[in-house]
DOKE-530438 format. One record per residue: residue in three letters; x, y, z of N, C-alpha, C in turn. Coordinates in pm, whole numbers, padded with zeros to 5 digits, always signed. Layout:
BEGIN
ALAXYZXYZXYZ;...
***
This chain:
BEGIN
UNK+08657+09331+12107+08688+09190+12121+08783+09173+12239;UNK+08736+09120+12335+08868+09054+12481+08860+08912+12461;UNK+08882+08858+12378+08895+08714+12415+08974+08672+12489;UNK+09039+08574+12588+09088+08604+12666+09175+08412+12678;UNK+09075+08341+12612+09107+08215+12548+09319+08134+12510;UNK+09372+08104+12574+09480+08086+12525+09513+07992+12394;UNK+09631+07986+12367+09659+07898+12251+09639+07742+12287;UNK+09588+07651+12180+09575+07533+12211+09707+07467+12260;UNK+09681+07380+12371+09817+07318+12436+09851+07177+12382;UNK+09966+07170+12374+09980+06966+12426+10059+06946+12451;UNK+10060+06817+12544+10173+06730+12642+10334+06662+12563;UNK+10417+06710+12613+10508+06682+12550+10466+06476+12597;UNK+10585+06409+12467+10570+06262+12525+10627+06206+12675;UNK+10549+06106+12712+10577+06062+12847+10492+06109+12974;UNK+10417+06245+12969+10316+06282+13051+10396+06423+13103;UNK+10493+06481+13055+10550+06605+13064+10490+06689+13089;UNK+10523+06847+13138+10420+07001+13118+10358+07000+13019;UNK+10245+07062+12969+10235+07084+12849+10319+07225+12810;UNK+10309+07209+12672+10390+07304+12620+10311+07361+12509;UNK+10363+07477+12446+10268+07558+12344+10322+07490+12207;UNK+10258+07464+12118+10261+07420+11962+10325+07525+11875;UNK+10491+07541+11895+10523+07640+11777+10495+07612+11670;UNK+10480+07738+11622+10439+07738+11453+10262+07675+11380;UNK+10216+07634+11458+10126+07628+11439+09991+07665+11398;UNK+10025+07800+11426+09948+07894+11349+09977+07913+11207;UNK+10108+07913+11197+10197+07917+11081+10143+07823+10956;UNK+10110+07726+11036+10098+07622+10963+09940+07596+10909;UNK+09870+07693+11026+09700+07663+10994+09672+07802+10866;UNK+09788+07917+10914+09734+07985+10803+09814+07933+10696;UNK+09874+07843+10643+09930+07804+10526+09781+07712+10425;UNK+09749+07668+10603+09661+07547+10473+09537+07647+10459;UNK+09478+07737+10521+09343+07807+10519+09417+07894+10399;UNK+09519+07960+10340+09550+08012+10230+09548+07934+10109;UNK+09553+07790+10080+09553+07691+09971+09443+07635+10033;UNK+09341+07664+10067+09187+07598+10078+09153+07683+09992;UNK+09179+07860+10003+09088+07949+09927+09005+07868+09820;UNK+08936+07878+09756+08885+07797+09647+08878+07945+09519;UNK+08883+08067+09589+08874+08144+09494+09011+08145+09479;UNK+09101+08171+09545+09282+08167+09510+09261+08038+09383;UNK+09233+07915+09370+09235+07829+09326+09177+07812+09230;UNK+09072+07905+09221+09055+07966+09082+09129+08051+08996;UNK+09213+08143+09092+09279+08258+08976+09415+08190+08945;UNK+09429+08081+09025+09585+08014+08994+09541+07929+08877;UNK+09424+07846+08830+09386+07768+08782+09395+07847+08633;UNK+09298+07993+08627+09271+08041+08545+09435+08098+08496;UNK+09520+08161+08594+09685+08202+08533+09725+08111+08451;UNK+09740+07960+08461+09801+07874+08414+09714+07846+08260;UNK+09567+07853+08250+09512+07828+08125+09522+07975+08019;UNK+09585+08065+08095+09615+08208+08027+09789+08170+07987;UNK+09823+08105+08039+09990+08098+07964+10023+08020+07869;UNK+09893+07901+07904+09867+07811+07761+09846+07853+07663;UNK+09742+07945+07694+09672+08006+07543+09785+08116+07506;UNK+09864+08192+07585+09979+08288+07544+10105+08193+07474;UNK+10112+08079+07520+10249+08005+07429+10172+07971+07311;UNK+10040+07908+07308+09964+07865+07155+09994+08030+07060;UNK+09918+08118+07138+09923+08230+07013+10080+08246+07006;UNK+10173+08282+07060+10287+08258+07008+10361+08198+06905;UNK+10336+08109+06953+10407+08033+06849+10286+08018+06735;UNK+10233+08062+06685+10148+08097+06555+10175+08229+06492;UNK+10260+08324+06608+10285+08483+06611+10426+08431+06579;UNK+10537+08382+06593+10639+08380+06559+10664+08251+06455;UNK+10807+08237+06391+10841+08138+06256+10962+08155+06207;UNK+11015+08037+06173+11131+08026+06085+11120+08087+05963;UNK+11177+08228+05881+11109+08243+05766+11203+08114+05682;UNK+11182+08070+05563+11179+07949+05441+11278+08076+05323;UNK+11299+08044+05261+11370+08090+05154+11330+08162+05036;UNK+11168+08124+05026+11106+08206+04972+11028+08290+05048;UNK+11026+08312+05159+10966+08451+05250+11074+08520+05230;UNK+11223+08522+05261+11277+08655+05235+11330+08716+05140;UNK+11303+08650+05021+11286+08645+04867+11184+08782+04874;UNK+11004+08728+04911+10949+08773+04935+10928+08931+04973;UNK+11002+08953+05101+11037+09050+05202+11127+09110+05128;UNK+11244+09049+05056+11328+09165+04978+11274+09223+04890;UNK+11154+09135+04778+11110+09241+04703+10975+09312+04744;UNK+10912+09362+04885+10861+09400+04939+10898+09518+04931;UNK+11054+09495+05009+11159+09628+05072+11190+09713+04923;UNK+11201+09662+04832+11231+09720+04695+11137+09799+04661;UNK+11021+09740+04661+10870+09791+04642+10845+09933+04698;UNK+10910+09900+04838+10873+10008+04943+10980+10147+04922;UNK+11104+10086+04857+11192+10165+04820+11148+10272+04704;UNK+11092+10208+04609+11077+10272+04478+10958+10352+04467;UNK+10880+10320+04583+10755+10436+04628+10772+10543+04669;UNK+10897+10520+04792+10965+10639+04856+11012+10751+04769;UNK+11103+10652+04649+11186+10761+04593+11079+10869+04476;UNK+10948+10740+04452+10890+10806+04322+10810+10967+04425;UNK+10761+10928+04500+10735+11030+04634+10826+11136+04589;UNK+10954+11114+04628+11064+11245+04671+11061+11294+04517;UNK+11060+11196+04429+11128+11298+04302+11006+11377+04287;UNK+10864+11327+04300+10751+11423+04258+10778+11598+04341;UNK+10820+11559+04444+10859+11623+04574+10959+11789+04477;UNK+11089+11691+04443+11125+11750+04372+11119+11840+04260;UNK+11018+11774+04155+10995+11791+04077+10879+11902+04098;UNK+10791+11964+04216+10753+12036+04285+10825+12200+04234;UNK+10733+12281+04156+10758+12410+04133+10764+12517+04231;UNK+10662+12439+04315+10662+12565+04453+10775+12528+04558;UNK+10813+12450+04504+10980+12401+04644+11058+12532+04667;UNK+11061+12506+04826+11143+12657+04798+11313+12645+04758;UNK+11347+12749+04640+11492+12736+04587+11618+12776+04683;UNK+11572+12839+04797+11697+12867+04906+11676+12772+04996;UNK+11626+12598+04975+11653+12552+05125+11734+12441+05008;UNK+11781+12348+05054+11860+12228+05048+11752+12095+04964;UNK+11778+12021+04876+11644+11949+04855+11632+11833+04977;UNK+11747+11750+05033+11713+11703+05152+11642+11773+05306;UNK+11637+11876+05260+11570+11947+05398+11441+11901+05394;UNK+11401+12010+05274+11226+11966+05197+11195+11841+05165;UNK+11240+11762+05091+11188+11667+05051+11283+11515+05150;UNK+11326+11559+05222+11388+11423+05258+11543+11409+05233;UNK+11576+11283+05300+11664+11201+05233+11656+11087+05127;UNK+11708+11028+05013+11661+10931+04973+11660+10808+05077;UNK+11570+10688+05098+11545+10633+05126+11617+10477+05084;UNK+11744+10383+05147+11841+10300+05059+11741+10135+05181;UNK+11805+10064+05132+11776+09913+05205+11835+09935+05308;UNK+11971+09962+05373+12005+09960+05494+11926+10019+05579;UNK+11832+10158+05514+11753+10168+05659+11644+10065+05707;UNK+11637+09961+05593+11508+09909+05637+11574+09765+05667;UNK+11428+09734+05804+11490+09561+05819+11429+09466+05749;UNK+11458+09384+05693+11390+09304+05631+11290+09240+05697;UNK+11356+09189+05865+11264+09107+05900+11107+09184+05903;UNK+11082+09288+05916+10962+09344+05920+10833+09341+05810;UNK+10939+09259+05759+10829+09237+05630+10789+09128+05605;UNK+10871+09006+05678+10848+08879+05692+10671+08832+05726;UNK+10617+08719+05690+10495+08705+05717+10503+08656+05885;UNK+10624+08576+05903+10634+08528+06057+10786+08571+06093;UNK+10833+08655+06180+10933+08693+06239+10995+08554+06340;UNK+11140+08548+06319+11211+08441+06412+11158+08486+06544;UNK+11167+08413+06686+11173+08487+06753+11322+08467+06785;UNK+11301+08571+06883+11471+08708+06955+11468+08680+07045;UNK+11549+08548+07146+11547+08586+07308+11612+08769+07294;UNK+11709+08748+07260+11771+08900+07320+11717+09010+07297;UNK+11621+08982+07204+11497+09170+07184+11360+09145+07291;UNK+11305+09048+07297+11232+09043+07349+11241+08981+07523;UNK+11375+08928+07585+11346+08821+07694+11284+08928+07787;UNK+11382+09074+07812+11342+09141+07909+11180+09211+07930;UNK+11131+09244+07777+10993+09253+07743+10879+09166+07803;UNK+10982+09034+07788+10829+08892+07861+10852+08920+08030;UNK+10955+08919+08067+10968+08929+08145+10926+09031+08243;UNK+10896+09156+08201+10846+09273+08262+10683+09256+08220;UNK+10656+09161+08077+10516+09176+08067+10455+09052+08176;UNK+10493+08904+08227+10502+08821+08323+10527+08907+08463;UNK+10562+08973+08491+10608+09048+08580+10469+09151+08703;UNK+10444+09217+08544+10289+09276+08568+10182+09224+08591;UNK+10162+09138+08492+10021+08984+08533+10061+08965+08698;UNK+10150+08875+08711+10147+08872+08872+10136+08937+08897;UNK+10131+09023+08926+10123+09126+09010+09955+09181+09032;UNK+09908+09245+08931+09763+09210+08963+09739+09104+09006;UNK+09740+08955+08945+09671+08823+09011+09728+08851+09157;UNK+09831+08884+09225+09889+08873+09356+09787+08992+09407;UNK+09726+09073+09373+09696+09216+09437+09529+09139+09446;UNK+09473+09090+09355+09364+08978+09375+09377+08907+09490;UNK+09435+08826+09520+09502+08684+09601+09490+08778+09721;UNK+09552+08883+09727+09573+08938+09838+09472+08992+09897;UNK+09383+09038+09811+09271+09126+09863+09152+09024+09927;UNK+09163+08899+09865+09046+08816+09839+09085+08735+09959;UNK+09228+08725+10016+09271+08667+10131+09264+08712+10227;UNK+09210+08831+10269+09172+08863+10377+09027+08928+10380;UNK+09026+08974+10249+08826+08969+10224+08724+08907+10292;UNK+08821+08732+10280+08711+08634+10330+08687+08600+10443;UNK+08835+08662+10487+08846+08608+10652+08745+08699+10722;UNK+08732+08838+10660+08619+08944+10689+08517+08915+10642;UNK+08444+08872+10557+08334+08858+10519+08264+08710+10604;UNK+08328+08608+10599+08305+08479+10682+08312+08483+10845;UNK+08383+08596+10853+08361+08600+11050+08455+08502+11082;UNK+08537+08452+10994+08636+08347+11012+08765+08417+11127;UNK+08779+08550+11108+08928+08582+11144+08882+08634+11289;UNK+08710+08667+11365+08691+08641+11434+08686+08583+11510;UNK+08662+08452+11481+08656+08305+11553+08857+08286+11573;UNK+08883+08329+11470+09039+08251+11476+09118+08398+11631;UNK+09016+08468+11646+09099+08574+11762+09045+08474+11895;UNK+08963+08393+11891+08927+08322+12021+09037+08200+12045;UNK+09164+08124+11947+09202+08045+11963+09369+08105+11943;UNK+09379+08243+11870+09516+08308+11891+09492+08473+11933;UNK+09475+08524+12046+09401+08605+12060+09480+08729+12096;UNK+09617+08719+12041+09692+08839+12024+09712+08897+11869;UNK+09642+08986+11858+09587+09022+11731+09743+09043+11665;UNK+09835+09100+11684+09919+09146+11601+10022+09010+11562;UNK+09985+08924+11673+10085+08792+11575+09971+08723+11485;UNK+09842+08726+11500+09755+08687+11413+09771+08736+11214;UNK+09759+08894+11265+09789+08962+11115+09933+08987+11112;UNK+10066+08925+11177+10186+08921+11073+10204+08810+11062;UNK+10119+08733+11124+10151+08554+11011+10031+08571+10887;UNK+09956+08657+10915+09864+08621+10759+09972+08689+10658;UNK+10027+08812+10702+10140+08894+10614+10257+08837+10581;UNK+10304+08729+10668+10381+08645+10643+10348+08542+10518;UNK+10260+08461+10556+10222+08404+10460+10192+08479+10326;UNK+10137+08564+10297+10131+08655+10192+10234+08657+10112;UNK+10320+08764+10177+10466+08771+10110+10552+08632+10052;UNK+10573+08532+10128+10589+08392+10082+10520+08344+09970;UNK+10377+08336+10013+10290+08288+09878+10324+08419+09738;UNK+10292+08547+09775+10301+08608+09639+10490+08578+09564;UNK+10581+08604+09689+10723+08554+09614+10719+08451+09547;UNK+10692+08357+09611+10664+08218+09528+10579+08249+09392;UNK+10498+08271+09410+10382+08356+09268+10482+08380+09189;UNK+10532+08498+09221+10581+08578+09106+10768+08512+09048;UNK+10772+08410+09149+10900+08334+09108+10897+08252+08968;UNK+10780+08189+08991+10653+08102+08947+10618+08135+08794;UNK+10611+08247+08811+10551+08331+08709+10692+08370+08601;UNK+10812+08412+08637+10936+08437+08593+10995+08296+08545;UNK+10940+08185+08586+10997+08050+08543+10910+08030+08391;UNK+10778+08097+08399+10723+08001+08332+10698+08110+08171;UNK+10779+08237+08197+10805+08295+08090+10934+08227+07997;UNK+11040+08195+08091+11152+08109+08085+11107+08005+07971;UNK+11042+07939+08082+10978+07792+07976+10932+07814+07857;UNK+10850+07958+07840+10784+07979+07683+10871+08018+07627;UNK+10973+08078+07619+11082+08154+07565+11122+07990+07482;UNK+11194+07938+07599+11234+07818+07568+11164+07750+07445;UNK+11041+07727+07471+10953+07676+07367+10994+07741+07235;UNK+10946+07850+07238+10981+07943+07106+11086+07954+07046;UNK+11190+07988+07143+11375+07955+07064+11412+07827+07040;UNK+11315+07729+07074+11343+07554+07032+11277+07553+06892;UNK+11139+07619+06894+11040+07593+06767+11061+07674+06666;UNK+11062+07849+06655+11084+07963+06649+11179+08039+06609;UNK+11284+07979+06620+11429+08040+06640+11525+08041+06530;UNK+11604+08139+06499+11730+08097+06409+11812+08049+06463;UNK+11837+08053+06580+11935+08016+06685+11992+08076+06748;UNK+12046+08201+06741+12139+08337+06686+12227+08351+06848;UNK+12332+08347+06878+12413+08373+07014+12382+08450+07109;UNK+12364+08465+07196+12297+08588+07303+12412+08649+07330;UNK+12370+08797+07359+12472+08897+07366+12507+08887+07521;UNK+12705+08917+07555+12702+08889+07641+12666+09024+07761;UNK+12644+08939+07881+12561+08973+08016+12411+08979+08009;UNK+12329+08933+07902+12229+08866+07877+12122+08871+08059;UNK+12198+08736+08058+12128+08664+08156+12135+08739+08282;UNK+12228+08823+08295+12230+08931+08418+12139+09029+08438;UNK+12149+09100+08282+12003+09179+08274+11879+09096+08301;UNK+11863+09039+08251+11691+08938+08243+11669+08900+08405;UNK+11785+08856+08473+11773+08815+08592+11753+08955+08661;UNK+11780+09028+08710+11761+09175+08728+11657+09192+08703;UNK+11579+09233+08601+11444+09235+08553+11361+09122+08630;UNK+11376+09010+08623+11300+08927+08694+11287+08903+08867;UNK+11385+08961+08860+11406+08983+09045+11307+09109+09100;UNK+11300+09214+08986+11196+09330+08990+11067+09300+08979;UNK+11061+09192+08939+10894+09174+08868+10884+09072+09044;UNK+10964+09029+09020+10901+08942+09203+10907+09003+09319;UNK+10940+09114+09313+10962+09255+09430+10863+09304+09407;UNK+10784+09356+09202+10668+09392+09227+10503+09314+09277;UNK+10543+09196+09240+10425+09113+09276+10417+09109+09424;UNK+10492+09078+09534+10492+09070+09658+10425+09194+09723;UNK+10457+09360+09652+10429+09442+09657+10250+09460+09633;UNK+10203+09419+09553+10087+09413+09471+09986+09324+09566;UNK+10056+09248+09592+09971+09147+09737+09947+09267+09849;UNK+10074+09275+09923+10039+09344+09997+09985+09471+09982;UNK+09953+09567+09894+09887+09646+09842+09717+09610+09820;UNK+09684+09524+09769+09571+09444+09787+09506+09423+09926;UNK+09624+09342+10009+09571+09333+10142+09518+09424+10261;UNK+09654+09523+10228+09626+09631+10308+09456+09752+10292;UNK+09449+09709+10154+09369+09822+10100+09204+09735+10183;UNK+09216+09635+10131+09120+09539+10154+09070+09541+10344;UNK+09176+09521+10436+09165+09521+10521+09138+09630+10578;UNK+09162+09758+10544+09140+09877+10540+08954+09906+10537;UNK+08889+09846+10466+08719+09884+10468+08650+09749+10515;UNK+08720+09630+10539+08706+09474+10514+08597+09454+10412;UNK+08635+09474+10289+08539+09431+10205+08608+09431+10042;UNK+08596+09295+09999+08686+09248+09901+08630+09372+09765;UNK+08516+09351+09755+08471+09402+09665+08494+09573+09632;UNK+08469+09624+09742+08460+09735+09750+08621+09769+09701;UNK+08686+09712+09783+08852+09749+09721+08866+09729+09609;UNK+08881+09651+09547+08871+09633+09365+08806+09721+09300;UNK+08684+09783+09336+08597+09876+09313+08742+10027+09342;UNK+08770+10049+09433+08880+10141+09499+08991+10167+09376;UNK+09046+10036+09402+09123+10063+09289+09121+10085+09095;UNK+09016+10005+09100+09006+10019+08932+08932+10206+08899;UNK+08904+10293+09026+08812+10413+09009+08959+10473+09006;UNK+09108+10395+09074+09165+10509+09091+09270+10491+08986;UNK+09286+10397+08931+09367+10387+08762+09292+10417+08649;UNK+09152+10398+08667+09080+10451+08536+09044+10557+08532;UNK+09007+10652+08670+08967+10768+08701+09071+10881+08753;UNK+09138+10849+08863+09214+10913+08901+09317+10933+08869;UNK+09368+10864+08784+09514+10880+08724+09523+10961+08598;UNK+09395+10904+08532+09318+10991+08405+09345+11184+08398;UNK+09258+11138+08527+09236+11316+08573+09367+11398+08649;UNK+09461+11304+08665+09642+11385+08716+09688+11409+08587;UNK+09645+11263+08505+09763+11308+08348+09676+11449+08294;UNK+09580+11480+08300+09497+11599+08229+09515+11727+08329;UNK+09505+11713+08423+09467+11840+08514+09624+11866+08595;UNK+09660+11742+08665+09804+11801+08728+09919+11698+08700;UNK+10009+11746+08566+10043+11629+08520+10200+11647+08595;UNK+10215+11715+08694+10344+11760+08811+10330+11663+08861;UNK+10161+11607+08889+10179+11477+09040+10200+11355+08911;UNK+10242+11315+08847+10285+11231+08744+10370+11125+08805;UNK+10480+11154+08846+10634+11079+08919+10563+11006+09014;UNK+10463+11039+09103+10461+10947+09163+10299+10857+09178;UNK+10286+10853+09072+10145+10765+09028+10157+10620+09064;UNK+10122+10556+09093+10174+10394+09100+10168+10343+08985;UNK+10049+10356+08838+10118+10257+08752+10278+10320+08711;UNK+10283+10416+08694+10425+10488+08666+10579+10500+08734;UNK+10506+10429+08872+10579+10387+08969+10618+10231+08912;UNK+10527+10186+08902+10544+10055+08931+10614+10011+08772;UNK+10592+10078+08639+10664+10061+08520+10816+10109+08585;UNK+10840+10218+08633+10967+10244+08658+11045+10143+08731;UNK+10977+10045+08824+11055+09977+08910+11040+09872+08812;UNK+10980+09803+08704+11030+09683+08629+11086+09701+08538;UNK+11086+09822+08468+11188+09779+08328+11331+09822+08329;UNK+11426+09790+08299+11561+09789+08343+11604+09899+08334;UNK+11570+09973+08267+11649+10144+08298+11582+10252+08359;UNK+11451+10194+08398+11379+10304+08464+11230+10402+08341;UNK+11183+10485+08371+11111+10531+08285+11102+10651+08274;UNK+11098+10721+08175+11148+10870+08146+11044+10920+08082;UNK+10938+11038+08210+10843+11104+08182+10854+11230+08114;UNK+10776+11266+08001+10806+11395+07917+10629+11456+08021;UNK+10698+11567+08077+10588+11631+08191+10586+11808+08127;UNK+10403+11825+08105+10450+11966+08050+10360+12061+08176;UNK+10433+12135+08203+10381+12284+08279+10329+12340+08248;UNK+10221+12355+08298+10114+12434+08276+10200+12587+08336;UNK+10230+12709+08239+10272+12827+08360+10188+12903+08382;UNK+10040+12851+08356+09945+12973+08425+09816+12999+08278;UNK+09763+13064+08337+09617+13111+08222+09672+13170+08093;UNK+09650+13116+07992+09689+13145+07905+09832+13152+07803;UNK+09917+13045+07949+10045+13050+07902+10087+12943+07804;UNK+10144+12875+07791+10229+12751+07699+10264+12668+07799;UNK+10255+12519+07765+10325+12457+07816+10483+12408+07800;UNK+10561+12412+07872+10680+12419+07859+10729+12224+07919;UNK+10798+12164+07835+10785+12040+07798+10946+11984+07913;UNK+10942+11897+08002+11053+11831+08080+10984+11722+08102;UNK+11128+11666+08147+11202+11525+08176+11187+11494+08253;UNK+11152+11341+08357+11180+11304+08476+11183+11175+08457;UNK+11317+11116+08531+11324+10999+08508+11276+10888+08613;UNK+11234+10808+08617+11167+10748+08728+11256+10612+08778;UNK+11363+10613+08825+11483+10469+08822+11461+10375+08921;UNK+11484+10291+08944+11395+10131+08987+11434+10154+09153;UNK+11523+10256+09178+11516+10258+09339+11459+10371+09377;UNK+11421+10489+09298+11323+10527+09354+11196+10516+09330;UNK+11146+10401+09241+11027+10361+09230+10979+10263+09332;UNK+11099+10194+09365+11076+10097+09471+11073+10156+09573;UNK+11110+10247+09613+11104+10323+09733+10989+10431+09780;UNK+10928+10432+09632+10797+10501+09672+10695+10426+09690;UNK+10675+10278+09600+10579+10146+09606+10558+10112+09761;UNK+10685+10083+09768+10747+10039+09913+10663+10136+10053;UNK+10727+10272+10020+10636+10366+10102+10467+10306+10120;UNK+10412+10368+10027+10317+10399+10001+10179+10227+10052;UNK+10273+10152+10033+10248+10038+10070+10242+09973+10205;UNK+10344+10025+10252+10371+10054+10411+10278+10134+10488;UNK+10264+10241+10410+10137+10320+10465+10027+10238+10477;UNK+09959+10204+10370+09886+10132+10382+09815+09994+10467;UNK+09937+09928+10465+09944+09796+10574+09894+09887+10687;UNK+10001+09952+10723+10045+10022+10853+09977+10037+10904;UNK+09846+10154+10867+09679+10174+10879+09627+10059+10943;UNK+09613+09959+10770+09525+09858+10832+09543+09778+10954;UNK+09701+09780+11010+09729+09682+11113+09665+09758+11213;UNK+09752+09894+11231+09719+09960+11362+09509+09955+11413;UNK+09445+09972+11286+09315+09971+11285+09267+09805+11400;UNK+09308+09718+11305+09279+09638+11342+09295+09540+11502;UNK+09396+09592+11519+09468+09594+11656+09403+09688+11761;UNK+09332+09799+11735+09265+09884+11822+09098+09837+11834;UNK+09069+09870+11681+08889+09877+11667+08831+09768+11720;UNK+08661+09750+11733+08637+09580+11759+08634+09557+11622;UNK+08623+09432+11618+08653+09331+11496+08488+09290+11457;UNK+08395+09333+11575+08249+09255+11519+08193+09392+11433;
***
């Protein structure tokens, strides 16, 4: 491709030089990104998926009434007096062996404090404080696929339509072409996944209005949750551009989706079975480590060879070096696709 075509001009007022139209590109890839009609489908379809997630909710959660934990206590009693009839048979056991302890063998007895009541309830209150960071990392993930969609499908089309061809004849320096589409990206998926962190907010809300005992939130609450939610919009932005890059990489929407679902259903499959060392740095395992607030802690066993045992460790996966491998790995990716695109022809 030499196009050779400059940027469209116009006259400042009064009959002046002309001058070049800043931002204007800026502005054409804003609206050719909210034309998508398929973007406008998966935004359409997110929003009728959060409806139907606050309906089942709040059918999934409830004020228990006075006779549910009536109920639930003599549940827990129930459950008590099974336990113990269990242990005494236990006991009562001729072959028990007489040199161990009877709590070794048969247990401890089993009292109400270990058990919670609410678990027996037919509808559980809901818990901002057990669950906010949970919605929030589970809101977190959704974007993030829908953004890795958005992303892929946003430059899919520009490849598949011959569109991003035509658009090199009217801005025909390729590399400000693809960092305003990347621009825009990152903007639109932040916004996404901001979007997305509000509107867990809002259901929460719903539920601790409808749902709720009321109960005080523990303090620094809102520091954690915010933290968590700042992760989930670091991972969605991530997930776009991961999408894009991959996409732009073969130019073909399909095929990438195809790419990736072979390499979470297939390839990740076959590391946890065959080399479960390359574990740490998997991307879904990556990408759990960088949203949930303490990180994620892999139990990894070693294989030591033909016929040996596996010998069972730890690795913890903590949100900056998960982000720092996403981040990588993502970079790579773009990186490719830019440099590609900037060299190869485009027809």
């Amino acid at each position: 491709m030499s196009a050779t075509i400059d940027e469209p001009l116009t006259h400042a007022t009064g009959g002046g030089p002309a001058t070049t139209r800043r931002g204007s590109l800026f502005r054409a890839e804003v609206h050719r990104f909210r034309s998508r009609r398929f973007i406008q489908i998966l935004l359409g379809l997110a929003v009728l998926g959060w409806l139907a997630a606050t309906v089942i909710a709040l059918t999934h959660y409830g004020v228990p009434s006075a006779e549910d934990r009536a109920i639930a206590q003599q549940t827990a009693q129930q459950v008590i007096a099974d336990s113990e009839a269990q242990r005494q048979q236990c006991l009562d056991d001729p072959r028990r062996p007489t040199d161990a302890p009877p709590e070794t063998y048969c247990g401890p007895p089993l009292t109400t404090d270990q058990l919670n009541l609410d678990d027996f309830l037919p509808h559980q209150p809901f818990d901002m404080a057990t669950v906010g960071s949970a919605g929030a990392m589970g809101f977190g993930a959704a974007s993030a696929v829908l953004a890795f969609l958005i992303g892929a499908t946003w430059i899919g089309a520009e490849w598949s339509t011959r569109s991003l061809v035509a658009l090199l004849f009217w801005v025909p320096r390729r590399m400000k072409v693809m960092g305003t589409k990347l621009g825009v990206l990152v903007l639109a998926s932040a916004l996404l996944g901001a979007v997305a962190q509000a509107a867990w907010l809002a259901m929460a809300a719903v539920l601790r209005a409808v749902d709720s005992t009321g109960g005080p939130l523990p303090q620094g609450f809102w520091g954690h949750l915010l933290a968590t939610q700042g992760r989930g919009v670091l991972l969605t932005v991530l997930g776009a551009l991961l999408g894009f890059g991959l996409t732009n990489l073969i130019r073909n929407t399909g095929a990438a989706l195809g790419i990736g679902f072979v390499y979470f259903a297939v390839v990740e499959t076959a590391i946890h079975i065959l080399r479960p060392g390359w574990e740490p740095w998997l991307l879904s395992n990556n990408a759990a480590g960088l949203i949930s607030p303490n990180g994620i802690t892999l139990h990894i066993f070693d294989r030591l060879g033909p016929g040996g045992f596996d010998r069972p460790r730890e690795y913890v996966i903590g949100n900056l070096q998960a982000g720092i491998v996403l981040g990588a790995i993502t970079a790579v990716i773009v990186g490719i696709g830019v440099v590609l695109f900037n060299r190869r022809d485009v027809h």
